[in-house]
C-alpha positions in Angstrom: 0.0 0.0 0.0 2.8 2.7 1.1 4.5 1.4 -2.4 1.3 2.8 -4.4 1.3 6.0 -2.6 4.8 6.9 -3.4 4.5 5.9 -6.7 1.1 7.9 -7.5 3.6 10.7 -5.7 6.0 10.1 -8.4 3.7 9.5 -11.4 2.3 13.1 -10.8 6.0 14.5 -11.5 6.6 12.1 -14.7 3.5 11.6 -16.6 4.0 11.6 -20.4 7.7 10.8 -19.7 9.2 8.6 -21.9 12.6 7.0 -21.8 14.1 5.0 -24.6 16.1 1.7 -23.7 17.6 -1.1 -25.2 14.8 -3.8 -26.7 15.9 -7.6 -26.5 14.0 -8.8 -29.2 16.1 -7.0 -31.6 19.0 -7.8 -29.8 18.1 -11.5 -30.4 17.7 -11.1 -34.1 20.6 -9.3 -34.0 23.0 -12.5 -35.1 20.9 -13.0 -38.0 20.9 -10.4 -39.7 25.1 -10.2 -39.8 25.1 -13.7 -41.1 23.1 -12.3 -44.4 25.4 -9.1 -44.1 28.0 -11.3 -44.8 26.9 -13.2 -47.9 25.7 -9.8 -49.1 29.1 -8.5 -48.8 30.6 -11.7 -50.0 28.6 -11.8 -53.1 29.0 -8.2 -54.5 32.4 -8.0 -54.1 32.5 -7.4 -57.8 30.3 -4.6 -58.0 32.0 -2.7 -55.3 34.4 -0.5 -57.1 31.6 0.6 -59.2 29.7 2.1 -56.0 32.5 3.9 -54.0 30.9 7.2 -54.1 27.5 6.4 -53.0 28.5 3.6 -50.8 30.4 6.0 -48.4 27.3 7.7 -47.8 25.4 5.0 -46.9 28.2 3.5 -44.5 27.6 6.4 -42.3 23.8 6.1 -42.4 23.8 2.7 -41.1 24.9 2.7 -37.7 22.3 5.6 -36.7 19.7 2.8 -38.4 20.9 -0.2 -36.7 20.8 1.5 -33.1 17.4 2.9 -33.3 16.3 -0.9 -34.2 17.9 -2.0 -31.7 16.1 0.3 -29.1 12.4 1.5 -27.9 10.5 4.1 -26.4 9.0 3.3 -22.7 7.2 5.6 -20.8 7.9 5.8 -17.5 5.2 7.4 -15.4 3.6 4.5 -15.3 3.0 2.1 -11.9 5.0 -0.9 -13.5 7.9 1.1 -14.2 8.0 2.7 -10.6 7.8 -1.3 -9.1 10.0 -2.3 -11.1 12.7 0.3 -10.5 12.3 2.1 -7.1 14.9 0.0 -5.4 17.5 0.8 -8.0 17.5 4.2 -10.4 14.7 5.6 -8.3 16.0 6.2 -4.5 17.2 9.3 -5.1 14.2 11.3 -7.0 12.1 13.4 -4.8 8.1 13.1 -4.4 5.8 14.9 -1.9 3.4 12.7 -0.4 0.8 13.5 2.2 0.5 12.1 5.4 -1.4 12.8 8.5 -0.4 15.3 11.2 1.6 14.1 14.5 -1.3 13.3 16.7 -1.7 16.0 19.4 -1.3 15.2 23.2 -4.7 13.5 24.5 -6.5 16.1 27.5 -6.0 15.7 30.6 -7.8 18.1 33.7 -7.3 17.9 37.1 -9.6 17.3 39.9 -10.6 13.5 38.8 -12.3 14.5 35.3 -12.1 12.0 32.9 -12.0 13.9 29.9 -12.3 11.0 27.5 -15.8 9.9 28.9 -16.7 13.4 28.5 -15.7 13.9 24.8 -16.5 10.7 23.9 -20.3 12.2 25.4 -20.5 14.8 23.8 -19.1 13.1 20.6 -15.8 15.5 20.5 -13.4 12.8 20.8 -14.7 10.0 19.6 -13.3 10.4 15.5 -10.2 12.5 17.1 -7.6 10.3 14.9 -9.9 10.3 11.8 -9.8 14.0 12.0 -6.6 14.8 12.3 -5.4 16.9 9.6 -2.6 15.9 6.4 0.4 17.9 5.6 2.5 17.7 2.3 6.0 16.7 2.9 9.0 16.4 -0.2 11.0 13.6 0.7 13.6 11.2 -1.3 11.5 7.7 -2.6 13.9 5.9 -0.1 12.8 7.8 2.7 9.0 8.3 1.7 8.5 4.8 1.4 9.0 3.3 5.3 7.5 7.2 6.0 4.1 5.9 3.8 4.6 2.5 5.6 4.3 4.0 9.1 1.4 6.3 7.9 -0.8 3.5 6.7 -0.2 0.9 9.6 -1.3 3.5 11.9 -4.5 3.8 9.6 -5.4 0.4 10.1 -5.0 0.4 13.8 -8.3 1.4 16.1 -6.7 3.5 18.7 -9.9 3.7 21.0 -10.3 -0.9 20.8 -6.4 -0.7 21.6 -7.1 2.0 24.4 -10.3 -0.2 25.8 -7.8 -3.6 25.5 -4.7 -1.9 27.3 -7.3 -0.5 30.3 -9.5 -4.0 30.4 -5.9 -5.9 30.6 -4.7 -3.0 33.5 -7.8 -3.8 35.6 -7.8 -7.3 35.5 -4.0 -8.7 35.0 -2.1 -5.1 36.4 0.4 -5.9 38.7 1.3 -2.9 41.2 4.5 -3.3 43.2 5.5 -0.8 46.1 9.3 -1.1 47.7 10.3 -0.3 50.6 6.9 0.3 52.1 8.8 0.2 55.7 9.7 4.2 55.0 6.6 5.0 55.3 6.1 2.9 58.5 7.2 4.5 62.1 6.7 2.8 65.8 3.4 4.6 67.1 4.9 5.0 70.3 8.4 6.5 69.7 9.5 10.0 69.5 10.2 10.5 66.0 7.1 8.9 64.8 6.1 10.9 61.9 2.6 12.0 61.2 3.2 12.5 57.5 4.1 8.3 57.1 0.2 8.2 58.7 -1.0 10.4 55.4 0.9 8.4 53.1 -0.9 5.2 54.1 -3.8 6.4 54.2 -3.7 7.5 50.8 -2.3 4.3 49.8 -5.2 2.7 51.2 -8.2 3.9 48.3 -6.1 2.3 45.7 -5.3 -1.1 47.5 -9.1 -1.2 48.3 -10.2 -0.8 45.1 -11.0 2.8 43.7 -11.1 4.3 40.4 -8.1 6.6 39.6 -7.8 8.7 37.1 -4.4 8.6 34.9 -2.3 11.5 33.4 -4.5 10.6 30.1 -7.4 11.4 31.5 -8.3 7.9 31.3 -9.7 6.1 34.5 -8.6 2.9 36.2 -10.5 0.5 38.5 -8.4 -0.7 41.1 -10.4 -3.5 42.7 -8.7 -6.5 40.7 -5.1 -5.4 40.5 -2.8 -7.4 42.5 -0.8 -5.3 45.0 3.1 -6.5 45.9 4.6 -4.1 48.7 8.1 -5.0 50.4 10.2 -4.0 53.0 13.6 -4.5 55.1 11.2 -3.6 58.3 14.5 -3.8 60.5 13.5 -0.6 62.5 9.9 -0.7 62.0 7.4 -3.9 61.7 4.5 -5.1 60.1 2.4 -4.7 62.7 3.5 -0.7 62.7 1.4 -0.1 59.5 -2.1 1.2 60.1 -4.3 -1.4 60.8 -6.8 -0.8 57.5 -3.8 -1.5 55.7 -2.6 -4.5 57.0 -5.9 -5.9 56.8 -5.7 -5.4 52.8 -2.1 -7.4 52.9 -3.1 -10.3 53.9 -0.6 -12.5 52.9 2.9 -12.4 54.3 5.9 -13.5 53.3 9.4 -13.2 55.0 12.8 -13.5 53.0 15.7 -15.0 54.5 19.0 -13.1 54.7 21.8 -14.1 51.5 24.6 -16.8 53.0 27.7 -16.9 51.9 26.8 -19.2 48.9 24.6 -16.9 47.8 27.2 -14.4 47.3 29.2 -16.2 45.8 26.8 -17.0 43.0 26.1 -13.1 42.6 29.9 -13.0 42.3 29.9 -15.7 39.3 26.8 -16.9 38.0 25.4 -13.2 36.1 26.7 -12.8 32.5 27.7 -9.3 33.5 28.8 -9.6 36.7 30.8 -7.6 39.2 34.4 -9.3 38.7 33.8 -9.4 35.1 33.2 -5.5 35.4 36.2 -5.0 38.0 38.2 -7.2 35.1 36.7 -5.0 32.0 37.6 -1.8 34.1 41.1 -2.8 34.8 41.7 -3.9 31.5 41.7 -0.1 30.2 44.4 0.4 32.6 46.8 -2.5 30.6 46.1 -4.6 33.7 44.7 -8.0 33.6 43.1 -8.9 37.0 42.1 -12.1 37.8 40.4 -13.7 40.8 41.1 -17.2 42.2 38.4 -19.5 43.2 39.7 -19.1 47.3 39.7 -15.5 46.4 35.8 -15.4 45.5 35.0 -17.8 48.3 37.0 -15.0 50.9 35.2 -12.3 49.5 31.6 -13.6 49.9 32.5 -14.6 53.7 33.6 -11.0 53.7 30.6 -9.4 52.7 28.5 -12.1 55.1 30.5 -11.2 57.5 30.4 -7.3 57.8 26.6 -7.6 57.1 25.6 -9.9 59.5 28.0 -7.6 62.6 26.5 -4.3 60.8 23.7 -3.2 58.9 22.5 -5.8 56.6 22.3 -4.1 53.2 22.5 -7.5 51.5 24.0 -8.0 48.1 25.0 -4.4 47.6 27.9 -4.7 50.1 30.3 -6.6 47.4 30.3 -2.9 45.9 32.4 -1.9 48.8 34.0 -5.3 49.8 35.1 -5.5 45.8 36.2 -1.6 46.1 38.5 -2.3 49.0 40.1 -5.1 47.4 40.8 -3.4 44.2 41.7 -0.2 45.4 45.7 0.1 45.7 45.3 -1.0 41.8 42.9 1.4 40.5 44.7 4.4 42.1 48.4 3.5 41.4 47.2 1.6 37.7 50.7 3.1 36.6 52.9 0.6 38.8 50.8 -2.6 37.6 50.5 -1.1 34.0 51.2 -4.2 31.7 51.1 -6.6 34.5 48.9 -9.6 35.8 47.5 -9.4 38.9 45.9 -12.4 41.2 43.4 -11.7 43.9 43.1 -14.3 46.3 42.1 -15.3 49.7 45.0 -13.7 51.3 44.9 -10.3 49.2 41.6 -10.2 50.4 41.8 -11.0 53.6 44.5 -8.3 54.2 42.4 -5.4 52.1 39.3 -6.0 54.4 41.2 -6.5 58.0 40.7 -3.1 58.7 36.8 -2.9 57.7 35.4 -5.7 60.3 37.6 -4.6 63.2 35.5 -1.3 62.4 32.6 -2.8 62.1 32.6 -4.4 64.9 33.9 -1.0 66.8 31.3 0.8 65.3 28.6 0.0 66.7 29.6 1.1 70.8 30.1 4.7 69.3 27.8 7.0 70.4 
């Protein structure tokens, strides 16, 4: 379809063209005809000396004769010709084709007004994207062609059925997932509980009942079959903490155990793109090749357990600064291991993180 566009585009600039090319049926018969040219020649040999003067004449009008056999007139502003050639001769030949305007930002008001319903009402909005008007553009036939493409897929899509499906699959498959909903937990009872953590739940608690809300759009969303995921550390504050309406709309509970040391070590080794192979990529820029032993991963996963388990447990984003320590004396002085190999293992580890759990552990009497 976009292919017919451009070419009635380019047909407009080229009718009653014509273009004259080579035909193949003459060039078939071509053969032929020199075979009789030479018995024709072979035969009056005699009778040449008596034609020199007019035979000259004729020698020069013969060529012009033979090539316009050989040839015919096409024309070209035809749909065939276009097909047959807008891949080849054609990509560079301008057209101007028209295609419909960028569609304009749908409404949106604030206060809860769904101005889609309302349109659609009053029957503003409901041909919006048949109305929208067509501008003339001049493009190259190698650029109009995916630009025609685009403009006719979107013709045969139905924005307002792809509008309806996308809302009917929000309400009734939407997954909403809230993290760290503990921030916005406090202990009732202490001092800095904070009255504005109260607010927050309470406005969180419409939506995980099941409310309509109304989206930047304008469109509105029923709540009441969308499956809410919140999650938490809850090391200061607990479950029980959250206001009562709400943990009566969470019903389901699930608590996470803390990462061991094997599951370190699998962060460590197991992602395509994980940290050592970043630590090894980074160092590499630096004409140093780093490379970690097998007792070396093992040390720095007890490591992180370690400091995590006598501090604050931050879980798997501790090998940032176990992996940091380690590599340090090597990232700032990369000029005295330039062009070298160097081997972190249990005892380069061990020696780069001595330091951290003797302050961990001294850390926490400090006032």
């Amino acid at each position: 379809m976009a292919v017919e566009v451009v070419a009635s585009a380019w047909i407009a600039r080229h009718r009653g063209e014509t273009k004259v090319v080579d035909d193949p049926d003459a060039a078939a018969a071509e053969p032929a005809t020199d075979e009789a040219a030479e018995k024709t020649s072979s035969g009056g040999k005699k009778a040449g000396g008596a034609k020199k003067k007019g035979g000259k004449k004729k020698a020069e009008e013969e060529p012009e004769e033979e090539a316009a056999a050989r040839t015919k007139t096409i024309k070209i502003g035809t749909v065939e010709y276009f097909k047959a050639h807008y891949k080849t001769e054609l990509q560079d030949h301008l057209v101007t084709i028209e295609i419909r305007a960028p569609q304009a930002q749908k409404p949106s008001a604030p206060g809860g007004i769904d101005l889609q319903s309302v349109g659609a009402l009053l029957g503003f909005l409901r041909d919006s994207d048949t109305m929208r008007p067509t501008i003339s553009v001049v493009k190259k036939v190698s650029e109009a062609i995916p630009i025609a493409t685009q403009d006719a897929l979107e013709k045969l899509i139905d924005e307002n059925a792809v509008n309806q499906l996308a809302r009917t699959l929000a309400e009734e498959e939407g997954v909403v997932f809230i993290d760290e909903i503990d921030k916005v937990v406090s202990e009732p009872n202490s001092a800095n509980a904070d009255v504005s953590s109260t607010g927050v739940q309470q406005d969180l608690l419409p939506l995980v009942e099941g409310s309509n809300v109304t989206m930047k759009d304008g469109s509105v969303i029923a709540t009441d079959n969308i499956l809410f995921i919140c999650s938490g550390a809850f090391h200061v504050a607990k479950t029980s903490d959250m206001i009562a309406e709400l943990q009566g709309r969470l019903p389901v509970r699930v608590e996470l155990k803390p990462l061991t040391e094997s599951d370190f070590r699998r962060i460590l080794t197991e992602p395509k793109y994980n940290l050592l192979l970043q630590h090894r990529e980074l160092m590499k820029t630096e004409q140093i090749t780093l490379d970690f032993t097998d007792d070396g991963v093992k040390a720095l996963a007890r490591v992180t357990c370690a400091v995590n388990a006598q501090g604050q447990n931050i879980g798997a984003r501790r090998l940032h600064t176990i992996l940091e320590r380690v590599v340090d004396d090597y990232s700032f002085n990369c000029e005295d291991y330039e062009g070298k190999t160097v081997t972190i293992d249990e005892a380069k580890v061990t020696a780069a993180t001595e330091k951290l759990e003797k302050n961990v552990n001294l850390a926490k009497y400090l006032l």
